[in-house]
C-alpha positions as CSV (number, residue, x, y, z in Angstrom):
1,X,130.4,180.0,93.5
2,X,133.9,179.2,94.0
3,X,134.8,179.2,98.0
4,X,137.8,182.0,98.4
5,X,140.0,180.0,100.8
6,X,143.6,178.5,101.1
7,X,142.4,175.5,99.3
8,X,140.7,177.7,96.3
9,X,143.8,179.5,96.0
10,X,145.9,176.4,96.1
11,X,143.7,174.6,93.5
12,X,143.9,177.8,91.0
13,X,147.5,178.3,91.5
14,X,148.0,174.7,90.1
15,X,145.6,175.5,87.5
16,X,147.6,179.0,86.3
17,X,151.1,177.4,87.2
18,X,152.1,177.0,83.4
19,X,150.7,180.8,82.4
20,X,152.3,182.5,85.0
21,X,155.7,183.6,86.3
22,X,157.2,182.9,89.3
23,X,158.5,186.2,90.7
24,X,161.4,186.9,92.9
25,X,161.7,189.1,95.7
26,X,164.0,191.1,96.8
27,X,165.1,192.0,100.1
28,X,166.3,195.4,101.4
29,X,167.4,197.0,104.5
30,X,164.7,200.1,105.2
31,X,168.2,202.5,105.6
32,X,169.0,202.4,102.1
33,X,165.3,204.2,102.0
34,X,166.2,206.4,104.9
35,X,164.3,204.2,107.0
36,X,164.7,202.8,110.7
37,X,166.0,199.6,110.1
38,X,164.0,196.6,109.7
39,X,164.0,194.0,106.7
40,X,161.9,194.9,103.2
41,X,160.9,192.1,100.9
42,X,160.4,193.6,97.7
43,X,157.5,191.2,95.9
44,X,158.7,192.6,92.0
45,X,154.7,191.3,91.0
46,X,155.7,194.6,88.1
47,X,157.8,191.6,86.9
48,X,154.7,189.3,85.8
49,X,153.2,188.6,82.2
50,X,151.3,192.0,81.3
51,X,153.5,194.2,83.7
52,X,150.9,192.9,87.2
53,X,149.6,190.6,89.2
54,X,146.7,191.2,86.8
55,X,147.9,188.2,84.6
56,X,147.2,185.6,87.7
57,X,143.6,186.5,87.8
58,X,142.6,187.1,84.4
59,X,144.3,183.3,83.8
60,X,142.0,181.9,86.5
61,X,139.2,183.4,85.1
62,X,139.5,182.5,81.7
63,X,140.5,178.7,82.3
64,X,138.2,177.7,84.7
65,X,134.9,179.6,83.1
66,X,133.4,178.3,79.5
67,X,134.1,181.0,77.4
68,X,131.6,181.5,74.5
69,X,132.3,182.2,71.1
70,X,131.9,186.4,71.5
71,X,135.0,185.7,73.8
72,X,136.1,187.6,76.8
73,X,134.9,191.3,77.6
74,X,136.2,193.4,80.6
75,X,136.4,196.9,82.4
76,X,139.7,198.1,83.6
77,X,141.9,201.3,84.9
78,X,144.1,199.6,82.4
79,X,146.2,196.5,84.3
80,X,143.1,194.1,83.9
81,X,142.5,195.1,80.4
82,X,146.3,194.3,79.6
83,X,145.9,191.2,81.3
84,X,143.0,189.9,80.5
85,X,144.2,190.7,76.6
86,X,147.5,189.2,77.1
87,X,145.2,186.0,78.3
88,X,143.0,185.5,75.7
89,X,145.9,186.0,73.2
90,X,147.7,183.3,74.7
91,X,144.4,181.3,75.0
92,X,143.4,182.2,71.3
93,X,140.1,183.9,72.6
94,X,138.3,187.4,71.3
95,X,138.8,190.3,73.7
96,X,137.2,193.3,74.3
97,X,138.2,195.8,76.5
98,X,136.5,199.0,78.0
99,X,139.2,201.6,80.3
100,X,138.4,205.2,80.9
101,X,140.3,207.9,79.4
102,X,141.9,208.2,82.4
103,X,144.1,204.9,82.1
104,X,147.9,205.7,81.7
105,X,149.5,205.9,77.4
106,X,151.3,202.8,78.5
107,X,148.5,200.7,79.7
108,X,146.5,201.6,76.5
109,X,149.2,200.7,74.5
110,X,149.9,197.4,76.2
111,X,146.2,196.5,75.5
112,X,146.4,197.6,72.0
113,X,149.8,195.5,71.3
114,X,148.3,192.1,72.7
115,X,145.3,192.2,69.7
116,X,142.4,192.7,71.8
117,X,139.6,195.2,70.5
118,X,140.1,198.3,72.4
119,X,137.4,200.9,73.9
120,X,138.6,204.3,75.5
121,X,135.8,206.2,77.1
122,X,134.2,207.8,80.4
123,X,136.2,209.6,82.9
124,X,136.6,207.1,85.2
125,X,136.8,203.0,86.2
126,X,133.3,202.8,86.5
127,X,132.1,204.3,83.1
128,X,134.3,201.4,81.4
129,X,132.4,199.3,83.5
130,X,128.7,200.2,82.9
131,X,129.9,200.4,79.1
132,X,131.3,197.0,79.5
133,X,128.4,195.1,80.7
134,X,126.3,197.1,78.0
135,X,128.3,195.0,75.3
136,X,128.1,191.9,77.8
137,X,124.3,192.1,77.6
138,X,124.3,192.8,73.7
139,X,127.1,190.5,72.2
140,X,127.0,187.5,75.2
141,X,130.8,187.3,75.6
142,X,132.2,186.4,79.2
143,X,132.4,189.6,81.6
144,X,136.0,188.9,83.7
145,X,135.2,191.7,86.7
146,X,138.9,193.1,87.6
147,X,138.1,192.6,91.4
148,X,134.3,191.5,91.9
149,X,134.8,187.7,90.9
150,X,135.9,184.4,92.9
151,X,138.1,183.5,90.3
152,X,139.8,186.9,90.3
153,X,140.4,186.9,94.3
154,X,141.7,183.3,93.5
155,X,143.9,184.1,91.0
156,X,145.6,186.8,93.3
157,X,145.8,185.0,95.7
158,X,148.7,182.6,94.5
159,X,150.9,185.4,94.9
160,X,150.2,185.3,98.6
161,X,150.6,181.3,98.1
162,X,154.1,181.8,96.4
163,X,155.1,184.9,98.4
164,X,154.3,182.6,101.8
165,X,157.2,180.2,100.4
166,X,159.8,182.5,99.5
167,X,159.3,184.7,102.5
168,X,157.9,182.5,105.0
169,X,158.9,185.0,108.3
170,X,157.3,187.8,107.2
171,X,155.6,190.0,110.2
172,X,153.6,192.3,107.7
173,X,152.8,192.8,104.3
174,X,151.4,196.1,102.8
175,X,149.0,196.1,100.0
176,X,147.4,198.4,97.6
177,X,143.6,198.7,97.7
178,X,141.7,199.2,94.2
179,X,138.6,197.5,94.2
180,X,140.0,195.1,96.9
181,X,141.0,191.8,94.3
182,X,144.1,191.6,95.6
183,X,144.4,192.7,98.8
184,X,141.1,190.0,99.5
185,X,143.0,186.8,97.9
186,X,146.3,188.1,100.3
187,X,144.1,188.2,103.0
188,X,141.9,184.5,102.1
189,X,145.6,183.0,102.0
190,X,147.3,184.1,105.2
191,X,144.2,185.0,107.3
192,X,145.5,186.2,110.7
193,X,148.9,184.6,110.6
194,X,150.6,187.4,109.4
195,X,149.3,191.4,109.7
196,X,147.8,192.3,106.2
197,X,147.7,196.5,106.1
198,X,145.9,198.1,102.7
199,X,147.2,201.2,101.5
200,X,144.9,203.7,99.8
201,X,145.6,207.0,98.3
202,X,143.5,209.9,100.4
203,X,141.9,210.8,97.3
204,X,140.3,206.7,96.6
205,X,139.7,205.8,100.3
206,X,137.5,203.0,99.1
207,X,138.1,200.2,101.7
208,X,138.7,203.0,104.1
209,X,135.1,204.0,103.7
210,X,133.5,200.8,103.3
211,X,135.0,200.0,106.7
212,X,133.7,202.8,108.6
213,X,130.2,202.0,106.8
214,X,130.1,198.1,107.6
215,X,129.2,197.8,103.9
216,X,130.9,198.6,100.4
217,X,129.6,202.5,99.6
218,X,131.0,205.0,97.2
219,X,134.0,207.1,97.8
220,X,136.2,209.9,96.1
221,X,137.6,208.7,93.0
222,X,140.9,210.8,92.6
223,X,144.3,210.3,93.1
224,X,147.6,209.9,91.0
225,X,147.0,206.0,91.4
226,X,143.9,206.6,89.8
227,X,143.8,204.4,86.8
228,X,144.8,201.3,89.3
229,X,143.3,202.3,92.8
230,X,140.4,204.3,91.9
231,X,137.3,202.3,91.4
232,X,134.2,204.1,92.9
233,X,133.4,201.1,95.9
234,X,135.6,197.8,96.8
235,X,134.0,194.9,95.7
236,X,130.9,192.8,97.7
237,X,133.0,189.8,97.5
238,X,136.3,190.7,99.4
239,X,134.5,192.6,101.8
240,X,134.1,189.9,104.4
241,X,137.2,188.7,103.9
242,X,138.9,192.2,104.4
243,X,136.5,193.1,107.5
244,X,138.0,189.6,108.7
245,X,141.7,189.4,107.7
246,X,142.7,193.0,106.8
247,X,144.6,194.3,110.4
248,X,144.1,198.3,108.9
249,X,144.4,200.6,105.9
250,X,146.2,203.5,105.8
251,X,146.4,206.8,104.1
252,X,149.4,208.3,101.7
253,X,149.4,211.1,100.0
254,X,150.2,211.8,96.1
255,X,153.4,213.2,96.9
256,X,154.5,210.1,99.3
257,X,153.8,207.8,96.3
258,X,155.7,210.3,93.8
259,X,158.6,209.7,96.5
260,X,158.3,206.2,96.4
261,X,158.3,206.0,92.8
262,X,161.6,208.2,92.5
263,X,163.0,206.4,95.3
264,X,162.2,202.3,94.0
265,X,163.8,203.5,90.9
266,X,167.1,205.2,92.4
267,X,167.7,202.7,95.4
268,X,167.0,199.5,93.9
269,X,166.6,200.1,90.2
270,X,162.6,199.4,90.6
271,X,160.1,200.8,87.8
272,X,156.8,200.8,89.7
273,X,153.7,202.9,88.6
274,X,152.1,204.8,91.1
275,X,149.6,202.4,92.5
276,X,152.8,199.6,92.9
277,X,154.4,202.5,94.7
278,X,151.7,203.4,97.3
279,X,153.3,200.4,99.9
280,X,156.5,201.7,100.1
281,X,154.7,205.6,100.2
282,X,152.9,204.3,103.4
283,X,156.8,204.0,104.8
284,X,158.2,207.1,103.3
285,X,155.3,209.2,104.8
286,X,154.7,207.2,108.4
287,X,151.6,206.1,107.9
288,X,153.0,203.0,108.7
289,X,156.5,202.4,110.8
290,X,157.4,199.0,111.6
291,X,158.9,198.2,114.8
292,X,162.5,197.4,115.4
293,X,163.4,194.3,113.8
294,X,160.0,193.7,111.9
295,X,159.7,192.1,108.5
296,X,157.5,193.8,105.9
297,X,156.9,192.2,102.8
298,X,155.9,195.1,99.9
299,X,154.0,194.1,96.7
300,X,155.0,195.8,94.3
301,X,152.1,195.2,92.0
302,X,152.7,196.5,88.4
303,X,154.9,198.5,86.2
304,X,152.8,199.7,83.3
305,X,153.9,203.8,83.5
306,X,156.1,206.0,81.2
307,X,157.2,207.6,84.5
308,X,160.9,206.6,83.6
309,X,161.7,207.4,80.1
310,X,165.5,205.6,78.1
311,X,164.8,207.6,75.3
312,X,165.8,205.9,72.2
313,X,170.0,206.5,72.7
């Protein structure tokens, strides 16, 4: 098993380099959010192949593991399917992808539109995934877990590695919690030398739980965020790492993250879904307030929603 470290991260970032964008950051002054001042660092991740930081670890997975002739086959809220599509299109591989019916039109579409074979069923993240290894056991094709994996917590963390170089002063950096994938390979890359907060919606409090138990356990599986930040337990590889790294998770609210939604897109011009939104939620809504003069990095992760609609004029 791959060791989840600086080096891992390092040695998969060079491996991914030529599959992956680079992508910026922006920074902002908290008052144009209504904020105390202090300095934001926008990480526009929503800018990456696929619409997330998906991309980064469905490319580690898929170049570094032999990948038999059934192809690829993986369980998703809808980001890792698109990903892990858009990966094995670009790789020439077979895909199949489970999500629950709860995944978002436009990640279901995005799946659909990069060729891979498409499954919509079960209520929730982890019917996609029983359903998944079902076919895994019946047609032999290569399970890519969306959080559960070394390669996965590799592959997310070379944002970390990239977002270390652009922003190297950062103080803080908040971090939506899923399954834990990404907030684990953040953590694996900076350890304790900046402070790593997760952000969970109160109705998926998965690392929140896990915390308070010492172990991985089930938790509530609702939420807005739910087809991104939902899964039913964080994953039994990024526990360690989070119980090691991860400084605290906070709370926010639906509403908070509706807020931050509305307000990404009228201050900066920033189409996150609701999971990318739930960092700058933990701001609006004070679960988290930096201190005077404190730099906070934001990731905002993906940008797979229909929440802002052009129309066709």
């Amino acid at each position: 098993m791959a060791a989840v470290d600086r080096d891992g991260i390092a040695a998969i970032a060079a491996r991914i380099r030529p599959y992956v964008r680079t992508t910026p950051i922006v920074e902002v002054d908290a008052a144009d959010f209504g904020l105390a001042p202090a300095t934001l660092a926008l990480k526009l991740e929503a800018l990456q192949h696929a619409g997330s930081f998906k991309t980064r670890g469905a490319f580690a997975n898929l170049l570094t593991r032999p990948v038999p002739a059934a192809g690829v086959v993986a369980a998703s809220g809808g980001n890792h399917g698109a990903a892990v599509a858009y990966a094995a299109r670009r790789l020439g591989v077979r895909a199949t992808i489970f999500v629950p019916t709860v995944s978002s039109p436009a990640k279901i579409e995005r799946i659909r539109e990069y060729g891979a074979e498409l499954v919509v069923g079960g209520d929730r993240y982890a019917d996609a995934l029983a359903a998944s290894e079902a076919w895994r056991r019946e047609s032999g094709a290569l399970s890519v877990h969306a959080y559960d994996q070394p390669e996965t917590l590799l592959g997310q963390g070379t944002l970390a590695l990239e977002l270390s170089a652009q922003s190297p002063a950062l103080d803080t950096i908040l971090v939506a919690v899923g399954g834990g994938g990404l907030i684990g390979g953040i953590a694996a890359w900076y350890g304790r030398s900046v402070k790593v907060i997760g952000v969970e919606p109160e109705g998926a409090p998965t690392l929140t739980r896990a915390l308070a138990a010492g172990r991985p356990v089930d938790a509530e599986t609702g939420s807005i965020a739910a087809d991104s930040l939902a899964p039913r337990r964080v994953g039994e590889l990024m526990f360690p790492i989070a119980r090691a790294f991860v400084d605290r998770v906070v709370l926010v609210g639906d509403d908070d993250i509706r807020r931050a939604q509305r307000a990404l897109w009228s201050t900066v011009r920033v189409v996150a879904e609701p999971g990318a939104a739930a960092p700058l939620a933990a701001l609006l809504g004070r679960a988290y307030v930096p201190v005077a003069g404190e730099r906070v990095g934001l990731l905002v992760s993906g940008a797979n929603t229909t929440a802002v609609d052009f129309g066709r004029g």
